[in-house]
C-alpha positions in Angstrom: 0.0 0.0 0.0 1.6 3.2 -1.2 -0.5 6.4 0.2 0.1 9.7 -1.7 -0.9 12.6 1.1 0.0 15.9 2.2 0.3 16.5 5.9 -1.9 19.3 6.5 -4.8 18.2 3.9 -7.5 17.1 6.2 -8.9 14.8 3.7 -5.5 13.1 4.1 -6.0 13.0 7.5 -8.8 11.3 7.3 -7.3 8.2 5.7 -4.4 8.2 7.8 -6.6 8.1 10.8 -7.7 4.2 9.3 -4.5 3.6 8.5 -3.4 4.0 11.7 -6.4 2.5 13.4 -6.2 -0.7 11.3 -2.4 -0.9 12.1 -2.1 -1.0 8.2 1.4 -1.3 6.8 1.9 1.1 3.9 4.5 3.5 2.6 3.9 7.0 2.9 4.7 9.5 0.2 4.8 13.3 1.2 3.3 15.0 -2.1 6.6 17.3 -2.1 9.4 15.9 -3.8 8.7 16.4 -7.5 9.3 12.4 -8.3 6.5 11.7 -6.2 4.0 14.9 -7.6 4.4 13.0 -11.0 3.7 9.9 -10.1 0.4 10.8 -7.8 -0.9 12.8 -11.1 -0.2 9.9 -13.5 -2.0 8.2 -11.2 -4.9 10.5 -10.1 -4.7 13.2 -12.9 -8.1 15.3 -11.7 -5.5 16.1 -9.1 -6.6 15.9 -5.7 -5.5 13.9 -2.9 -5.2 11.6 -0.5 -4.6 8.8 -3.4 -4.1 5.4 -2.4 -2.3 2.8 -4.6 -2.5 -0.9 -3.9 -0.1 -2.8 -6.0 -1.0 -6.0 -4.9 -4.2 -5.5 -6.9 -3.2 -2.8 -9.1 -5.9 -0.4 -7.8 -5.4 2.7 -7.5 -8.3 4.4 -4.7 -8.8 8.1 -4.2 -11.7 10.0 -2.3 -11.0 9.8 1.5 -14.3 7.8 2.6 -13.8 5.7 -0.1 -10.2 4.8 1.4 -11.5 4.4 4.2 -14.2 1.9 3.4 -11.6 -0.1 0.9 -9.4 -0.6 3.6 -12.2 -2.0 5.9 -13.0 -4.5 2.4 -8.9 -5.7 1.6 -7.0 -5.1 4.9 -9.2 -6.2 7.8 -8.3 -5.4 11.0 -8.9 -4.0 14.3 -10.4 -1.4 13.1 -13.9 -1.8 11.1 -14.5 1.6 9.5 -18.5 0.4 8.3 -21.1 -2.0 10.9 -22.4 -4.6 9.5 -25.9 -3.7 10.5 -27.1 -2.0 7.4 -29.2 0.9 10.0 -26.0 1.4 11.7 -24.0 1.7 8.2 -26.9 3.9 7.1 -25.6 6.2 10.1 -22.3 6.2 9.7 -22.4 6.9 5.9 -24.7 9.9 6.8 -22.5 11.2 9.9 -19.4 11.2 7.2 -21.4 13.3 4.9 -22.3 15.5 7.5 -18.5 16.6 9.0 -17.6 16.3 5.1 -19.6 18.9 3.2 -21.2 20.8 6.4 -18.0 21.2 8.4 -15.0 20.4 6.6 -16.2 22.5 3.0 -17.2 25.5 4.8 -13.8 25.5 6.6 -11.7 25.0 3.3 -13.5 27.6 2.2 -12.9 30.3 4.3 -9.2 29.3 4.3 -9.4 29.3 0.7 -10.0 32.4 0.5 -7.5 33.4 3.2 -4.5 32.3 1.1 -5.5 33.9 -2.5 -2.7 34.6 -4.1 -1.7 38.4 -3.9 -4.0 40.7 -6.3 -6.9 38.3 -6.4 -9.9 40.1 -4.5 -11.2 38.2 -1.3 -14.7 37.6 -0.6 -16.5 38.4 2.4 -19.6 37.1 1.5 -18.8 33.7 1.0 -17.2 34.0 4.2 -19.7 35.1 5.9 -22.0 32.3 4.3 -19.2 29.7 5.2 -19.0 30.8 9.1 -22.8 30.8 9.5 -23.3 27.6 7.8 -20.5 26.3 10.2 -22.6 27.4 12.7 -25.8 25.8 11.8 -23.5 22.1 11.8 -22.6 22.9 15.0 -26.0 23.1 16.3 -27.0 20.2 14.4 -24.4 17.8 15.4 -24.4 18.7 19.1 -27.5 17.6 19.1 -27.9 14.4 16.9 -24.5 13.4 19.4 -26.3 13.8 22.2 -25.4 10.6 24.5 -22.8 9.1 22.0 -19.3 8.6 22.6 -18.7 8.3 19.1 -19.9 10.0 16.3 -22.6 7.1 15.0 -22.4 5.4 18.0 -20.0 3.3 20.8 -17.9 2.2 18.3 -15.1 4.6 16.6 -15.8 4.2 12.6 -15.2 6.3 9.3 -17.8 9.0 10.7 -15.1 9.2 13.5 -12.5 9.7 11.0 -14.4 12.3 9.5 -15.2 14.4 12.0 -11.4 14.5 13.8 -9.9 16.6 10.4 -13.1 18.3 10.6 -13.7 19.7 13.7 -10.3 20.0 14.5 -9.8 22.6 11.9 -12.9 24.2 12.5 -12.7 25.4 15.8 -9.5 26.9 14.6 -11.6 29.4 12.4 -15.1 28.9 13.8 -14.0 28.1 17.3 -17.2 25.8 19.0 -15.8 24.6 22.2 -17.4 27.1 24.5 -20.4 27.1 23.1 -21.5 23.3 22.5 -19.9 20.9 25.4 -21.0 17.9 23.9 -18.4 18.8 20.8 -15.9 20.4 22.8 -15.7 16.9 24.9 -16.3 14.7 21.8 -13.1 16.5 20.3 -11.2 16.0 23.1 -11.8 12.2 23.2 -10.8 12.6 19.4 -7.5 13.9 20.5 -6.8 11.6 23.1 -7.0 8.5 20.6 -4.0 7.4 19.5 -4.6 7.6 15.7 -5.6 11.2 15.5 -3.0 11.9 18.3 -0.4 10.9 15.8 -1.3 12.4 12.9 -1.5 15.9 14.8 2.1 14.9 16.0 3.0 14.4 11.9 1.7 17.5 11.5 3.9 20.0 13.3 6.5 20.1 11.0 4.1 21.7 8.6 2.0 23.6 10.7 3.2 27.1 10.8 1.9 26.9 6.7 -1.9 27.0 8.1 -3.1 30.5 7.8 -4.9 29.8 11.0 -2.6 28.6 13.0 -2.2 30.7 15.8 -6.1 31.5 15.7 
């Protein structure tokens, strides 16, 4: 297994949180040597990342929840990203798509448009729209986690992997801890598991790059 990744993508993150869970072997390649940028866009030419190549099957798997969920198929472990229950996958599946596109796209957006490049015009609006629809995830999630420890459930799963990147960066930019405790103690727990523990170790090197860093 051969993961193309960047250490401050929280997508990557994502799949390095299963990795790490499943105690997967694979070999890690930083998407900053220029060898390894070629190779990841023969691969994956649309560009984007994480990219996963198994060449034990010569597959080559992007999209982070789909990662995660192949992993759980070819390299079971410990860790079992999706229940067998089909209600309790349901959940899962939707929990993912929640942190993905109501937590984690709002925040790359408003980072987005904090790094720019020089001359090209911001935009506030968006922003604003960004923040407030981070807001409304906030509310929603605090309360559909109500008496989990877990975000689907007891058992730590790809909506777990999810929501770690996710919130993590977004309380950076949105911060949420003083205002919803169930969060604020479900990102703790988050940050106390081993597997997220080390990749925010991973990502020190790299973190004075994150527009955000110091708040």
């Amino acid at each position: 297994m051969i993961l193309y990744y960047h250490p401050l993508s929280s997508y990557c993150w994502k799949a390095l949180i299963a990795l790490y869970e499943n105690k997967t072997a694979f070999e890690p390649r930083l998407l900053e040597d220029a060898a390894v940028v070629e190779a990841w866009k023969t691969l994956w030419p649309i560009g984007k990342f994480p990219v996963l190549r198994d060449e034990a099957r010569d597959r080559t798997i992007a999209e982070s929840s789909i990662i995660v969920e192949y992993l759980g198929l070819h390299c079971p472990g410990p860790f079992r990203p999706i229940p067998e229950d089909a209600d309790a996958a349901i959940e899962v599946r939707l929990m993912d798509r929640l942190f993905d596109n109501y937590v984690m796209t709002p925040m790359q957006a408003i980072v987005g448009d904090r790094i720019r490049p020089e001359g090209v015009a911001r935009d506030p609006y968006s922003v604003g729209e960004a923040r407030r629809m981070l807001g409304k995830a906030y509310v929603l999630l605090e309360e559909r986690m109500a008496g989990r420890r877990w975000a689907a459930g007891d058992d730590f799963t790809l909506a777990d992997c999810a929501a770690a990147p996710a919130l993590f960066y977004a309380d950076r930019i949105e911060p949420m801890r003083s205002g919803f405790p169930g969060l604020a103690a479900y990102i703790e727990r988050l940050e106390a598991r081993e597997s997220f523990a080390r990749v925010l170790r991973e990502k020190e090197p790299w973190w004075h790059m994150f527009p955000f860093a110091n708040g």
